[in-house]
Structures are given as C-alpha cells and as structure tokens.
N, C-alpha and C positions, 0 to 999 in steps of 0.2 A: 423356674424364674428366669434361666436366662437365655429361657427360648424363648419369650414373651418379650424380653427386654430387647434381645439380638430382632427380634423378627419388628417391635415397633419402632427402635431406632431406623431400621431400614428401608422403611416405609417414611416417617415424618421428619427425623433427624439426619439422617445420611440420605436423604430422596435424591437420584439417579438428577432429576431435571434441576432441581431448587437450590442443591448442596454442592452437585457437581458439573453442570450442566454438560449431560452429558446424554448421547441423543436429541439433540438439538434440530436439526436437518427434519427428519419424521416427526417431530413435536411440532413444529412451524408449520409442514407441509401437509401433511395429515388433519389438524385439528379444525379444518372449516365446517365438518358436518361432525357433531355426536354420536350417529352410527357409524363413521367410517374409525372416529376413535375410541370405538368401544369395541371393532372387530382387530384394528392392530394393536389394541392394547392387549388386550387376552393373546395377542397370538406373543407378545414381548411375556407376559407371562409363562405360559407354557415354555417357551422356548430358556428364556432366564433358572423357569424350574426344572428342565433336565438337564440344562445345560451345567448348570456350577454346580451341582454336583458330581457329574462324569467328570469334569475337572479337575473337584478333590480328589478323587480317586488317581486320577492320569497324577496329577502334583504329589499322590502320599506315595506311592506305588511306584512309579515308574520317574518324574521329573528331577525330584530333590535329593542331593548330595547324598547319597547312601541308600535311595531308595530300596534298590536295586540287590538290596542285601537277603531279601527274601527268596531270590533264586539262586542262593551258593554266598559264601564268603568272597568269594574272589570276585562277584560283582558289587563287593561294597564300598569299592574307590570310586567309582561310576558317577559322574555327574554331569544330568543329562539338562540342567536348568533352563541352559541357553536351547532347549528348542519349545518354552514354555510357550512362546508366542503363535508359534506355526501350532501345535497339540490344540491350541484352546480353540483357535481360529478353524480348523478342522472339525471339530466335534461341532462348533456353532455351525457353520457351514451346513454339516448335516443335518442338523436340526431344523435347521431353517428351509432344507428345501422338504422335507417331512412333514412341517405346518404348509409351504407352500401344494403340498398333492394332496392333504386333506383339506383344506382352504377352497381347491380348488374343486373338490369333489363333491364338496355337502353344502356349498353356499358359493356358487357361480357371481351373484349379484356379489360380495364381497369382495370376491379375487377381484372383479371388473375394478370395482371402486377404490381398490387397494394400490393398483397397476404394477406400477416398479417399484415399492415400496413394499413390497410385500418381500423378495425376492434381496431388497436393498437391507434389511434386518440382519443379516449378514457380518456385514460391516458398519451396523448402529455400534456404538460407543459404548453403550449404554449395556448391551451385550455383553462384548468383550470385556469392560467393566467392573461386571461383576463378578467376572472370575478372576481378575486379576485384584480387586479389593479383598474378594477372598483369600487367595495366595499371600496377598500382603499383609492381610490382620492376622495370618495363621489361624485362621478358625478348625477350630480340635476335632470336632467329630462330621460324619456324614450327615447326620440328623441336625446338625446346625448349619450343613452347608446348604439342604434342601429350603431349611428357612429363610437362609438368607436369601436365596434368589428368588422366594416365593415373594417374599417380602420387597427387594427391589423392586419386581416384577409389580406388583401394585402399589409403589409408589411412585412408579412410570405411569403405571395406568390411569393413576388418581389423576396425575399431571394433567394429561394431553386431555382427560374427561372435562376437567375445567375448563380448562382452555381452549377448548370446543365448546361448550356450552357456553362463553362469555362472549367468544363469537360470533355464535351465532343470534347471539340477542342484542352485539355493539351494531347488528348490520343495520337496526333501527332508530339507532344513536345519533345525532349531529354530532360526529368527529371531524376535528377540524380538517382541510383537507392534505397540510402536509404532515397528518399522522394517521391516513388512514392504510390500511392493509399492514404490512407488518410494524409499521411505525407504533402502533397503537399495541401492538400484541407485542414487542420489546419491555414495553412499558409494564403493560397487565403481566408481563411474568417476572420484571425484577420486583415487583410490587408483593407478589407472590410469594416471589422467593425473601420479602421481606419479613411474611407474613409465616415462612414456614420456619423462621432462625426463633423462631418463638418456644420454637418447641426444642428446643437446644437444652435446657435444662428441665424437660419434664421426668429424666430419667437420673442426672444427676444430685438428687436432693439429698441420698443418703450414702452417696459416696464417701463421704467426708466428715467429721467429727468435726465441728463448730465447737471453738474454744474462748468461751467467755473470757472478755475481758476482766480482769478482777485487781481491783485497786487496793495496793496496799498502803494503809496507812502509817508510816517512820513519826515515832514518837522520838523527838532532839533534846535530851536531860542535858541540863548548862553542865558544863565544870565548873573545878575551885577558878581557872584562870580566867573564863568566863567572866564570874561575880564579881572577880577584882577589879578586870577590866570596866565593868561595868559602873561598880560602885567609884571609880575613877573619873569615871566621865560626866558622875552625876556631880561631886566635887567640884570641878571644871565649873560645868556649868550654871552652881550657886556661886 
C-alpha cells in the first residue's frame, strides 16, 4: 500500500510541473510537437529512475552524518552532507550523457529534434529535484526510492504529453494575438495546474478520524432559591 500511494502521489499530487514547477525551460521549449515530448519525456524518465536511486544509496551510505560508520567506527563522526549537491549532480550528469549515446544511436531522428535539450536534462530541475525531495522526505527504502523517481519521472511526462498535444491543436484556434505562443501556454498550464490540486485529497480520505460532532443535551432542575424567587415575582406582579 505505500508503494501504490508513494508512487501515485508522485505522479498527480506532488507532479514535478503542476506542484512544483519544476522543469520549466524543457516543458515550454520542448512541447510543440507530441513526438518530440514523448521522446524527452521517456528519456526524463529513465534518467529520474536511475538516477534517485543511486542517490539514496550515495545519501544512506556515504552522504549523511554517520553514514560512514559502516567502514570502521572511527568513521562515524564523518559528515559528508555538504557535498550532497555536487554527488547528486554527478551521478545525473552521467546519466544523462548515457541517454544521450543511446539516443543517439537507435533513433538519430530524435537526438536531431531533441538538439540541446537532450544534453540540457542535466541541469533540468526537475532532475535534480527528485533527489533532492527524496533526501528531504527521508524515504526508507531503495525500493521506494526506485518508485519515486519512476513515478516523478511520469508525472513529468504526463505534463509536457499534454501540453503538446494542446498545442498542437491551439495552432488551429483563433488566439488572440497578444497571447499567442507562450502567452497562451502560461495560461493552459496554470489552468492545469489548477486542475491537478484536485487530486490533493484523493489520498488523504483515511488519514484522519472524523469526529462527529455530538450534542449534549444539560437538563437545569430549578432550586429551593429559584421557586422563591420566582413565586416572588409572580406576587409582584398580581
């Protein structure tokens, strides 16, 4: 169950573009054609799913205050945090030119159409991102790390698939003309992104114990000072 829940929040609930916007730059510049964001998105996948997990590994192992304790006591003061950023950015680094020579190998037409955006995934956001949201929510196991980034990783893709496809179907559209090109695509994706805070509680329903309200009802028996007063006033009154 909470690889089902980790893996759909990460996709709908926590989406890389809608929740964080993040990859921004390749979502805009990328999504004019359907094929060309259906070849960087797989490739933000792949790269997201080896990537955050080599990460946890470098973050349990080697990065975090005591990591280090595995190789001797006497490296269990060790703390290596501060080079979490350069570690993460490295390992992406490599990944990324690994998709770039297999990119480049089995689907020429692709790398062409991809150009420096292929090569730019590097330094997407949205990358580095997800290893750093990892690190930050402390997620426990490797098998939950693999999820998450499989799961960013296709809620990147879902993104920029949209976003292409709407695309290319507004180029038929009378838009006005001071919102056409990305004027119009600001719009269609905070629209989006209004569209995707919906799913904000599809996971949250049983978190919580829902406590009915329940009314008590106070039953008020007069006193003797009560009646006196009372029978006092009625006196009065005749």
């Amino acid at each position: 169950m909470e690889h089902i829940e980790l893996f759909f929040k990460s996709i709908f609930i926590d989406n890389m573009v809608f929740a964080t916007f993040l990859g921004m730059c390749s979502y805009l510049a990328v999504s004019k054609k359907v094929s060309t964001a259906v070849g960087l998105g797989a490739a933000v996948i792949f790269v997201l799913a080896i990537t955050v997990p080599l990460n946890w590994l470098l973050d349990q192992y080697i990065l975090q205050p005591g990591a280090l304790s595995w190789m001797g006591p006497e490296y269990a003061d060790y703390d290596l945090s501060f080079l979490s950023f350069i570690m993460f950015i490295a390992t992406i680094a490599t990944m990324v030119q690994l998709v770039e020579i297999v990119v480049e190998k089995f689907s020429p037409s692709l790398y062409n159409s991809l150009g420096i955006f292929l090569p730019l995934i590097a330094v997407n956001c949205a990358i580095l991102g997800g290893s750093l949201f990892m690190q930050s929510r402390e997620i426990a196991t490797l098998g939950l790390a693999l999820n998450y980034g499989v799961g960013s990783g296709i809620g990147w893709f879902l993104a920029i698939l949209a976003i292409a496809a709407i695309r290319e179907k507004i180029r038929y559209s009378s838009v006005p003309p001071a919102l056409r090109g990305l004027g119009i695509t600001f719009i269609i994706t905070g629209l989006m992104a209004i569209g995707f805070m919906s799913f904000g509680g599809m996971l949250t329903g049983g978190d919580e114990e829902t406590e009915e309200n329940k009314t008590v009802e106070t039953k008020v028996t007069p006193t003797e000072d009560d009646n006196t007063e009372l029978a006092n006033n009625t006196k009065i009154v005749e």
